[in-house]
DOLUMMAR-197916 format. One record per residue: residue number from 1; residue in one letter; x, y, z of N, C-alpha, C, O in turn. Coordinates in steps of 0.001 Angstrom, whole numbers, always signed. Layout:
<rs>
+-----+--------+---------+---------+---------+---------+----------+---------+---------+---------+---------+---------+---------+---------+
| num | residu |  n.east | n.north |    n.up | ca.east | ca.north |   ca.up |  c.east | c.north |    c.up |  o.east | o.north |    o.up |
+-----+--------+---------+---------+---------+---------+----------+---------+---------+---------+---------+---------+---------+---------+
| NUM |      A |       X |       Y |       Z |       X |        Y |       Z |       X |       Y |       Z |       X |       Y |       Z |
...
+-----+--------+---------+---------+---------+---------+----------+---------+---------+---------+---------+---------+---------+---------+
</rs>
This chain:
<rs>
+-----+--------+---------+---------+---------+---------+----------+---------+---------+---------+---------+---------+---------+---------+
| num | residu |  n.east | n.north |    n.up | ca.east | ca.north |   ca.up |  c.east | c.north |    c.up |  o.east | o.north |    o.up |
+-----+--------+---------+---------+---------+---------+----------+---------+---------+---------+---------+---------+---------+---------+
|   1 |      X |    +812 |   -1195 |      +0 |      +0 |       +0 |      +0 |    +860 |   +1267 |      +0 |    +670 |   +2190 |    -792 |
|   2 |      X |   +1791 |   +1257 |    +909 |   +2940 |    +2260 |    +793 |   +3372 |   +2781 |    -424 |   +3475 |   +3934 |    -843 |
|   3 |      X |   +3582 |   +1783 |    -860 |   +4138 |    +1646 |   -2438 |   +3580 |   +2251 |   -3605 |   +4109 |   +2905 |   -4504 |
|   4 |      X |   +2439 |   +1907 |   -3409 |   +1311 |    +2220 |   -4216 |   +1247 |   +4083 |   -3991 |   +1244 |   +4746 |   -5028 |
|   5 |      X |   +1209 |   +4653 |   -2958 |   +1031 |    +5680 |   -2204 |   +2136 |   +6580 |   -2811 |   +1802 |   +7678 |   -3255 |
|   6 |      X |   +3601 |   +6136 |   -2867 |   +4246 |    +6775 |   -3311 |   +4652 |   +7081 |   -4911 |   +5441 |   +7952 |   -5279 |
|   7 |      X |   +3786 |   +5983 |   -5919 |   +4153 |    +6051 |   -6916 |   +3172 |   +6877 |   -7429 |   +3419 |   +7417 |   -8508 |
|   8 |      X |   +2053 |   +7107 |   -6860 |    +746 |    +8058 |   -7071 |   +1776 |   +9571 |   -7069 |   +2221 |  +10382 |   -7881 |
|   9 |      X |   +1789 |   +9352 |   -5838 |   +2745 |   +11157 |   -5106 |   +3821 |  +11582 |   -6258 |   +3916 |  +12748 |   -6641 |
|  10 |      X |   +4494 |  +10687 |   -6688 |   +6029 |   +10253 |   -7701 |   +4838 |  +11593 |   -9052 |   +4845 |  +12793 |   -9325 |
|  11 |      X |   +4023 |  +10345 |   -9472 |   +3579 |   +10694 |  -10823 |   +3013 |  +12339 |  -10337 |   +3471 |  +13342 |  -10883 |
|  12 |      X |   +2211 |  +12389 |   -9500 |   +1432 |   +13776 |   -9295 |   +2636 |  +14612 |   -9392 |   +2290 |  +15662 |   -9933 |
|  13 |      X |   +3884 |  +14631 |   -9120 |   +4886 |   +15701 |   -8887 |   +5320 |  +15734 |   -9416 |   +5931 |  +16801 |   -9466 |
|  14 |      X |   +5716 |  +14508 |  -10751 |   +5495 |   +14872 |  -11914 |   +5373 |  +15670 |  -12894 |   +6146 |  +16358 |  -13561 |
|  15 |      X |   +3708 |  +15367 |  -12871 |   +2821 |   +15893 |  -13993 |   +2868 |  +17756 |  -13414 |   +2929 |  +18774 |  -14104 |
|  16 |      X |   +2808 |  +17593 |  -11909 |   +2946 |   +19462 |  -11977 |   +4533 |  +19810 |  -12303 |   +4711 |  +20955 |  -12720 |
|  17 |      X |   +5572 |  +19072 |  -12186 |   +6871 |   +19893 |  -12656 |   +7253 |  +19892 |  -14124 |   +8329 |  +20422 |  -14403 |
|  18 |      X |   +6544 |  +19387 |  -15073 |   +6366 |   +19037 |  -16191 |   +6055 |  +20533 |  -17097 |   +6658 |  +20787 |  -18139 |
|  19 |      X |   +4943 |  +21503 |  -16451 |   +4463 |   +22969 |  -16854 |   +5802 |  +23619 |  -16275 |   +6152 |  +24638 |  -16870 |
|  20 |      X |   +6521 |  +23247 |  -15330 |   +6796 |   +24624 |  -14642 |   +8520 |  +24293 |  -15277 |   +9255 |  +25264 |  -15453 |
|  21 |      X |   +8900 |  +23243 |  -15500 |  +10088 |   +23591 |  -16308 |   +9936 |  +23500 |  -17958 |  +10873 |  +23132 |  -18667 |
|  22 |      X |   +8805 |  +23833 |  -18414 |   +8636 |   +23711 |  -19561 |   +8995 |  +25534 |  -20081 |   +9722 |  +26008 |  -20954 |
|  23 |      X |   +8116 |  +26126 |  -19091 |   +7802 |   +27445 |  -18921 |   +9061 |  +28506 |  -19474 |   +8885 |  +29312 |  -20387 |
|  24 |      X |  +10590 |  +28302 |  -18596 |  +11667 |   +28604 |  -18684 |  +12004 |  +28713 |  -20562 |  +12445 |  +29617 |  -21272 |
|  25 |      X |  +11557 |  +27366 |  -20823 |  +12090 |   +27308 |  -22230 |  +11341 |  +28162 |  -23014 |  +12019 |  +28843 |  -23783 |
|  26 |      X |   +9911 |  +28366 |  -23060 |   +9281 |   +28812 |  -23468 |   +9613 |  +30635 |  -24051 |   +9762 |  +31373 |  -25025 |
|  27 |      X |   +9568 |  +30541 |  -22562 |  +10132 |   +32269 |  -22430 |  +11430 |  +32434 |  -22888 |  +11701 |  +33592 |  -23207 |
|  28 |      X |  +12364 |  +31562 |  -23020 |  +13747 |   +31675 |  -23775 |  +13040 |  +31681 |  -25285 |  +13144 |  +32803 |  -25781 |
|  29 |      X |  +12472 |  +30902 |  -25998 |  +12232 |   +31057 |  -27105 |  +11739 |  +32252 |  -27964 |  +12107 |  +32472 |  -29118 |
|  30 |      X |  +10894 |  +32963 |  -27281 |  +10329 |   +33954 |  -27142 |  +11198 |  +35126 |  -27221 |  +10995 |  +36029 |  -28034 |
|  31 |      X |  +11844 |  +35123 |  -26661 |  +12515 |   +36341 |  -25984 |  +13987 |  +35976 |  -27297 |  +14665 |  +36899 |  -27748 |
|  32 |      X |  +14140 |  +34967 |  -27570 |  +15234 |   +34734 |  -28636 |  +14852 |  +35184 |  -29990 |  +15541 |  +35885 |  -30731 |
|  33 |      X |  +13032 |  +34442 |  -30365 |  +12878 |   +34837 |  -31559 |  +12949 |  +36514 |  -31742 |  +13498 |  +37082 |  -32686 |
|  34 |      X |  +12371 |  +37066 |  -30791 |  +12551 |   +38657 |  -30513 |  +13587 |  +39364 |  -30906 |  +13578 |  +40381 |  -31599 |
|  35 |      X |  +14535 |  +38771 |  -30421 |  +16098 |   +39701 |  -30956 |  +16474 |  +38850 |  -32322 |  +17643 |  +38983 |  -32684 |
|  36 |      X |  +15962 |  +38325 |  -32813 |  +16313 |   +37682 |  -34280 |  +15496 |  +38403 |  -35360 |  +15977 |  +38842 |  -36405 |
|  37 |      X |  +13861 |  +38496 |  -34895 |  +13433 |   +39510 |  -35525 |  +14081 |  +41129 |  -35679 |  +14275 |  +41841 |  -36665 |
|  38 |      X |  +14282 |  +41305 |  -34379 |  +14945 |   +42732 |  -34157 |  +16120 |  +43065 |  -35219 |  +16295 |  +44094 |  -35873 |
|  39 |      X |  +17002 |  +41656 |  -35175 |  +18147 |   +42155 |  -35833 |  +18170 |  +42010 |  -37157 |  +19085 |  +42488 |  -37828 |
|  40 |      X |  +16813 |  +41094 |  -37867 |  +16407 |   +41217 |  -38963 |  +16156 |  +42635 |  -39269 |  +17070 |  +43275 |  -39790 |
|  41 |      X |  +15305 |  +43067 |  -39074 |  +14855 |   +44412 |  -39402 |  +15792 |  +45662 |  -38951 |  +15517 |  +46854 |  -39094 |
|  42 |      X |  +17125 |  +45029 |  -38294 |  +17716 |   +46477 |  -38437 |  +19152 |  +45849 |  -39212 |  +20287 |  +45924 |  -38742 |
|  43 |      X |  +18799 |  +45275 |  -40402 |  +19821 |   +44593 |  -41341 |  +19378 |  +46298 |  -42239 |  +18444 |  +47095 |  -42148 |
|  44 |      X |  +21031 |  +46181 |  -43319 |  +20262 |   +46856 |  -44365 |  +20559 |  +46383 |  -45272 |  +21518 |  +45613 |  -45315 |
|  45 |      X |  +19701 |  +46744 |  -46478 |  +19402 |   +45661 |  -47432 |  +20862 |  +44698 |  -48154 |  +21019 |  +43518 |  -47838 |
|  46 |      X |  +21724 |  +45335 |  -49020 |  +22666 |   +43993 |  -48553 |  +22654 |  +42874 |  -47848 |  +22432 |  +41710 |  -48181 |
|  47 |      X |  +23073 |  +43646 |  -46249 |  +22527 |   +42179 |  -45704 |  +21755 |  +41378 |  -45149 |  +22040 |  +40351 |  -44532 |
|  48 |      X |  +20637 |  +41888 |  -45383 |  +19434 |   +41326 |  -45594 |  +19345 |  +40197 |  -46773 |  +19007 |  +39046 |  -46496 |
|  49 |      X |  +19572 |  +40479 |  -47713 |  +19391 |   +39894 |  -48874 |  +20864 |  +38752 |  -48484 |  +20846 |  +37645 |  -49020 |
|  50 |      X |  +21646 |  +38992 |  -47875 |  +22232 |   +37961 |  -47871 |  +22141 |  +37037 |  -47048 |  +22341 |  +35874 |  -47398 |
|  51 |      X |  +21802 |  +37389 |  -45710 |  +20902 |   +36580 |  -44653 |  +19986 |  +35658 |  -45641 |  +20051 |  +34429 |  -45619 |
|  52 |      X |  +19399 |  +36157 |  -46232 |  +18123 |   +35177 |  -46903 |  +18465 |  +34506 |  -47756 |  +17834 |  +33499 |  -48078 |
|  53 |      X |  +19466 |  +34862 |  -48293 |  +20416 |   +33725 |  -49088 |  +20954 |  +32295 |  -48388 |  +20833 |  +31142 |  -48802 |
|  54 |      X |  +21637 |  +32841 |  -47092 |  +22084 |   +31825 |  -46399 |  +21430 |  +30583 |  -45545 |  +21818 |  +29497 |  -45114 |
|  55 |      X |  +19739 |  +31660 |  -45541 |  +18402 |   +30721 |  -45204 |  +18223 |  +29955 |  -46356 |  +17884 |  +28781 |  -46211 |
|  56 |      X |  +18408 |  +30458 |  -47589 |  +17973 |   +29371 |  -48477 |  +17002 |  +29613 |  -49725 |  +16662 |  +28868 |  -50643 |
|  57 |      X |  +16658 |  +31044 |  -49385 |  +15913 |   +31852 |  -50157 |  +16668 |  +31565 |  -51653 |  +17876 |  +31343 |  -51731 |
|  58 |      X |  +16049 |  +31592 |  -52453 |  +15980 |   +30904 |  -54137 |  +15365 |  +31909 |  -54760 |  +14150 |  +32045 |  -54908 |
|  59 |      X |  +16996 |  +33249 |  -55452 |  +15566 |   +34186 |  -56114 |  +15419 |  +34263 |  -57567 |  +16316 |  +34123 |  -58398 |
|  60 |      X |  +14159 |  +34507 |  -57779 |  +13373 |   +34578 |  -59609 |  +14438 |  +34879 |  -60249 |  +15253 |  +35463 |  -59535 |
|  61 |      X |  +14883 |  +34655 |  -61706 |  +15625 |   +34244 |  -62498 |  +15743 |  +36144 |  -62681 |  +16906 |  +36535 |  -62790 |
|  62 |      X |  +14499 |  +37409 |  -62720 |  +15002 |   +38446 |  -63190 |  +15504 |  +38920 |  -61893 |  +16469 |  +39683 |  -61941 |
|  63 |      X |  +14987 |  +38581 |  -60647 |  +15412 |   +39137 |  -59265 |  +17105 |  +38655 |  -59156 |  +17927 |  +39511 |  -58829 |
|  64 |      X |  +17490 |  +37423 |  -59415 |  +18672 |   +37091 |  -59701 |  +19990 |  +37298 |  -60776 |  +21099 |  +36765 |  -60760 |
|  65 |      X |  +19291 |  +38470 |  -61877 |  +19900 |   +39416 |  -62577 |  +20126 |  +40482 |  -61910 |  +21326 |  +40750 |  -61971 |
|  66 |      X |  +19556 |  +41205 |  -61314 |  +19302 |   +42652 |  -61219 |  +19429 |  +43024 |  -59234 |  +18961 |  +43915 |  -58524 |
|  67 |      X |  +20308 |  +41803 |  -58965 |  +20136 |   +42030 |  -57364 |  +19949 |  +43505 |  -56919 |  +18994 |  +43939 |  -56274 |
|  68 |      X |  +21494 |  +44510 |  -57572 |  +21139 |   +45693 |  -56610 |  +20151 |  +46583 |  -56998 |  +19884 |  +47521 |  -56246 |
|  69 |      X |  +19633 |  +46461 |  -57924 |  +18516 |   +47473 |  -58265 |  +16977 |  +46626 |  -57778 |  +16016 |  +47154 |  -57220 |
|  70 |      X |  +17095 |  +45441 |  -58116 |  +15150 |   +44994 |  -57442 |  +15443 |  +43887 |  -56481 |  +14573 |  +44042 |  -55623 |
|  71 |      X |  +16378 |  +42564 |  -56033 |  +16300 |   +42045 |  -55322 |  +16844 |  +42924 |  -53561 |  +16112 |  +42989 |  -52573 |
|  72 |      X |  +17749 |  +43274 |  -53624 |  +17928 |   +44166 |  -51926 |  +16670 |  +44999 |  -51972 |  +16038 |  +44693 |  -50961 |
|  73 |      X |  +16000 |  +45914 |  -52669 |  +15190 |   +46957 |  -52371 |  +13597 |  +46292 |  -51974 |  +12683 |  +46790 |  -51317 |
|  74 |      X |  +13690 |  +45156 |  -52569 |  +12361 |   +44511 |  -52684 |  +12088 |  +43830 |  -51490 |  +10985 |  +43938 |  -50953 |
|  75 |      X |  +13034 |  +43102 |  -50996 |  +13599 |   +42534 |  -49531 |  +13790 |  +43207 |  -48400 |  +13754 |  +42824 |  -47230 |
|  76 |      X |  +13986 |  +44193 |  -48844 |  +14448 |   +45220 |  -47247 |  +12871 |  +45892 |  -47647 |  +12127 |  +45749 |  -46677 |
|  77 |      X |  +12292 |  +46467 |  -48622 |  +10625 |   +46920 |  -48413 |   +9634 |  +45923 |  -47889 |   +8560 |  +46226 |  -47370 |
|  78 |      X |  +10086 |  +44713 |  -48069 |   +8918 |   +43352 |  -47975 |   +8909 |  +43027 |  -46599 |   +7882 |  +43010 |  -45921 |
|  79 |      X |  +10016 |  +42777 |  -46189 |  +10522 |   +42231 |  -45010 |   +9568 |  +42569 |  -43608 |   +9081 |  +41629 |  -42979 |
|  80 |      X |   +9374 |  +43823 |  -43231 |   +8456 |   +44755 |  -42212 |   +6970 |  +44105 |  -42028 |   +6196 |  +43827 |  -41113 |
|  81 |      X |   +7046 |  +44022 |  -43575 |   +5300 |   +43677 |  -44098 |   +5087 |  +42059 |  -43150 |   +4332 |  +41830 |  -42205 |
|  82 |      X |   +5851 |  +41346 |  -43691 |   +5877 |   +39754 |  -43351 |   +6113 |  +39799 |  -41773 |   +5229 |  +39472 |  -40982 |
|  83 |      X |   +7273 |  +40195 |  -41416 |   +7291 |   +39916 |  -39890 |   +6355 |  +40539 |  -39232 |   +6580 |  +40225 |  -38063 |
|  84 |      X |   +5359 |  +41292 |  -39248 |   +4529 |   +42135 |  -38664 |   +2946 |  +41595 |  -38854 |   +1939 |  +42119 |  -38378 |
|  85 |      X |   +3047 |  +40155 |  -39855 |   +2153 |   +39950 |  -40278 |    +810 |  +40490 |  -40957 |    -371 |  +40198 |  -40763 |
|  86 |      X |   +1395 |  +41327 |  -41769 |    +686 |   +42126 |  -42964 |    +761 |  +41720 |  -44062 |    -153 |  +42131 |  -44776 |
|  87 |      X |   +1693 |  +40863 |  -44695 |   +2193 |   +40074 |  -45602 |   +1916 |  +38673 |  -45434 |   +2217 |  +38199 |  -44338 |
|  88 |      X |   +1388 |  +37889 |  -46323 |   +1696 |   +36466 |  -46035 |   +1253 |  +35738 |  -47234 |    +735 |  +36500 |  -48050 |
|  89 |      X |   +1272 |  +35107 |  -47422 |   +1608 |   +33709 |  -48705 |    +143 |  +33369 |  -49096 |     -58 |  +32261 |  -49595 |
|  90 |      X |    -749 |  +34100 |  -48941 |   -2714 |   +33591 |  -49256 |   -2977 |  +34282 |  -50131 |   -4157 |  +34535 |  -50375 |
|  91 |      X |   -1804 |  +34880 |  -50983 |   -2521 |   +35450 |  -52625 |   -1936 |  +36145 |  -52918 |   -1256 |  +36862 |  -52183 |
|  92 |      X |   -1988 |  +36174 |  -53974 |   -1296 |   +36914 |  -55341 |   -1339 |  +38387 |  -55141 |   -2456 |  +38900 |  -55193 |
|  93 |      X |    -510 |  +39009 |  -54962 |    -457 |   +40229 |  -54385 |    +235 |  +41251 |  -55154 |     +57 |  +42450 |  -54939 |
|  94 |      X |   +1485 |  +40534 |  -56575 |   +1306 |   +42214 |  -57065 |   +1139 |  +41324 |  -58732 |   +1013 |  +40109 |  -58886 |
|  95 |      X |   +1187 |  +42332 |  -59747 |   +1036 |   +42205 |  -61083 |   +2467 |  +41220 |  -62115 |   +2496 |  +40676 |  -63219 |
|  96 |      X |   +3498 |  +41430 |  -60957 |   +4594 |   +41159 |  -61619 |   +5075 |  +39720 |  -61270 |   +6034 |  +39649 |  -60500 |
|  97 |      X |   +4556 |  +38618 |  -61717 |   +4703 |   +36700 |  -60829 |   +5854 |  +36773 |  -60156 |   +5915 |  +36492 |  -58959 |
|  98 |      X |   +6917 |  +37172 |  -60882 |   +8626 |   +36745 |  -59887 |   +8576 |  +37677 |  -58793 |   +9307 |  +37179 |  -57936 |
|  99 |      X |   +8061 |  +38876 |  -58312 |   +7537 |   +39265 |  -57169 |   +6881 |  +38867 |  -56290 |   +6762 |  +39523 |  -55255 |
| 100 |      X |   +6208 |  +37540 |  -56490 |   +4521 |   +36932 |  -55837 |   +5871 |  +35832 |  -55299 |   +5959 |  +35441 |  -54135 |
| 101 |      X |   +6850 |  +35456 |  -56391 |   +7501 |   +34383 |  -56169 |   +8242 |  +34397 |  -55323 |   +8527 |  +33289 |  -54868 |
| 102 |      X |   +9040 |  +35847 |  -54578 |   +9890 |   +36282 |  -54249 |   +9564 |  +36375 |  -52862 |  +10273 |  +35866 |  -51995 |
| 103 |      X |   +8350 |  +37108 |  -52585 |   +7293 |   +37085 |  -51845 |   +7077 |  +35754 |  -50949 |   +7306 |  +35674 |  -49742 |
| 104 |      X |   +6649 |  +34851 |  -51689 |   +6197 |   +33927 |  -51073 |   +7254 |  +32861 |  -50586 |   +7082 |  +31957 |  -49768 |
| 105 |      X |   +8408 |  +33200 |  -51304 |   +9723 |   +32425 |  -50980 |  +10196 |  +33239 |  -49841 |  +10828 |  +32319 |  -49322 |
| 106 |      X |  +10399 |  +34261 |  -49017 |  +11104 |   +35198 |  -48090 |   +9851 |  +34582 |  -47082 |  +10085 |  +33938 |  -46059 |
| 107 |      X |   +8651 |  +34870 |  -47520 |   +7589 |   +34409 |  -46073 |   +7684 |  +33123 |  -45999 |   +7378 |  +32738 |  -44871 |
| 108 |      X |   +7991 |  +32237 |  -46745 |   +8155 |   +30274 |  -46264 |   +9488 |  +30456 |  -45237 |   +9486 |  +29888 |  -44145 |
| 109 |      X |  +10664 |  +31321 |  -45690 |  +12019 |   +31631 |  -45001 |  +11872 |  +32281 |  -43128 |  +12326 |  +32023 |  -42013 |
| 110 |      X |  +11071 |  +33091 |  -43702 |  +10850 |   +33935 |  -42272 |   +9496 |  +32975 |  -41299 |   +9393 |  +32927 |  -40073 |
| 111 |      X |   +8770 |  +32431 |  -42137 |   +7990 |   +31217 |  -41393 |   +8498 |  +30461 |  -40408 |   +8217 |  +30447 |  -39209 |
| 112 |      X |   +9703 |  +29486 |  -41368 |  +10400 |   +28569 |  -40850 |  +11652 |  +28711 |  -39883 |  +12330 |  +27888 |  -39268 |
| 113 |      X |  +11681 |  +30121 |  -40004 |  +12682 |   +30895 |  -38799 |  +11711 |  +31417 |  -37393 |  +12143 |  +32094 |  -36460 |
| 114 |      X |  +10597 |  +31004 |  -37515 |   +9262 |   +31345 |  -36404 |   +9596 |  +32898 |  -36168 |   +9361 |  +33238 |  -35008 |
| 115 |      X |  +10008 |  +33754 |  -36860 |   +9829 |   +35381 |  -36302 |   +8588 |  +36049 |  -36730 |   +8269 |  +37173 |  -36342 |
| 116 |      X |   +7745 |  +35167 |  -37719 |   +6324 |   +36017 |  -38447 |   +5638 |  +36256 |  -36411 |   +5553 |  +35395 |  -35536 |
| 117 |      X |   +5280 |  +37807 |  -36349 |   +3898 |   +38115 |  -35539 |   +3021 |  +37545 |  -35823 |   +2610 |  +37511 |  -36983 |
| 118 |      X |   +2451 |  +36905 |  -34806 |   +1183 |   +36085 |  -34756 |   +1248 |  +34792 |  -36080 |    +335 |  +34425 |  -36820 |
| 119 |      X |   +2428 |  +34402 |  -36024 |   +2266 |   +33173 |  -37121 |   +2524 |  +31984 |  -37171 |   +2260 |  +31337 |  -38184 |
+-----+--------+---------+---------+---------+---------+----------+---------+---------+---------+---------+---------+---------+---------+
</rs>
């Protein structure tokens, strides 16, 4: 019966220390994605555009001609939009496809880096 008594007590103390060191991590994550966003957005475009390179970002065949004139400018304007969650990948959003493409390739990037607000 003892036995029994203590493996009850065992599990109950447990299941409550289970939330409370989970918590710690939580708030580290948080507080990490924060300054990753932060230091995203105070990149300038250069390296911005090269950050997103090194994520993995894949850009449109004319964005990949013409880096300093439309890929940095397009990236450092886009960027605000997406992490702030004003931007996001549910539609076709300008007239020009390798823009939509560009677009939707930087928000899968910044997705999978968890810094999108509310995403």
């Amino acid at each position: 019966m003892l036995c029994k008594m203590k493996k009850l007590l065992l599990l109950i103390f447990a299941l409550l220390l289970i939330p409370v060191l989970s918590f710690p991590a939580a708030a580290r994550h948080a507080e990490t994605t924060a300054l990753l966003r932060e230091k995203i957005l105070s990149m300038n475009p250069p390296e911005l555009l090269s950050f997103l390179l090194e994520e993995g970002l894949v850009l449109p065949e004319d964005f990949d001609v013409h880096i300093t004139e439309m890929s940095e400018p397009f990236v450092y304007s886009q960027t605000p939009y997406i992490l702030k969650g004003q931007l996001d990948d549910s539609y076709r959003r300008y007239g020009y496809e390798p823009s939509n493409q560009l677009m939707f390739r930087m928000y899968a990037i910044y997705e999978k880096l968890g810094v999108i607000e509310n995403g």
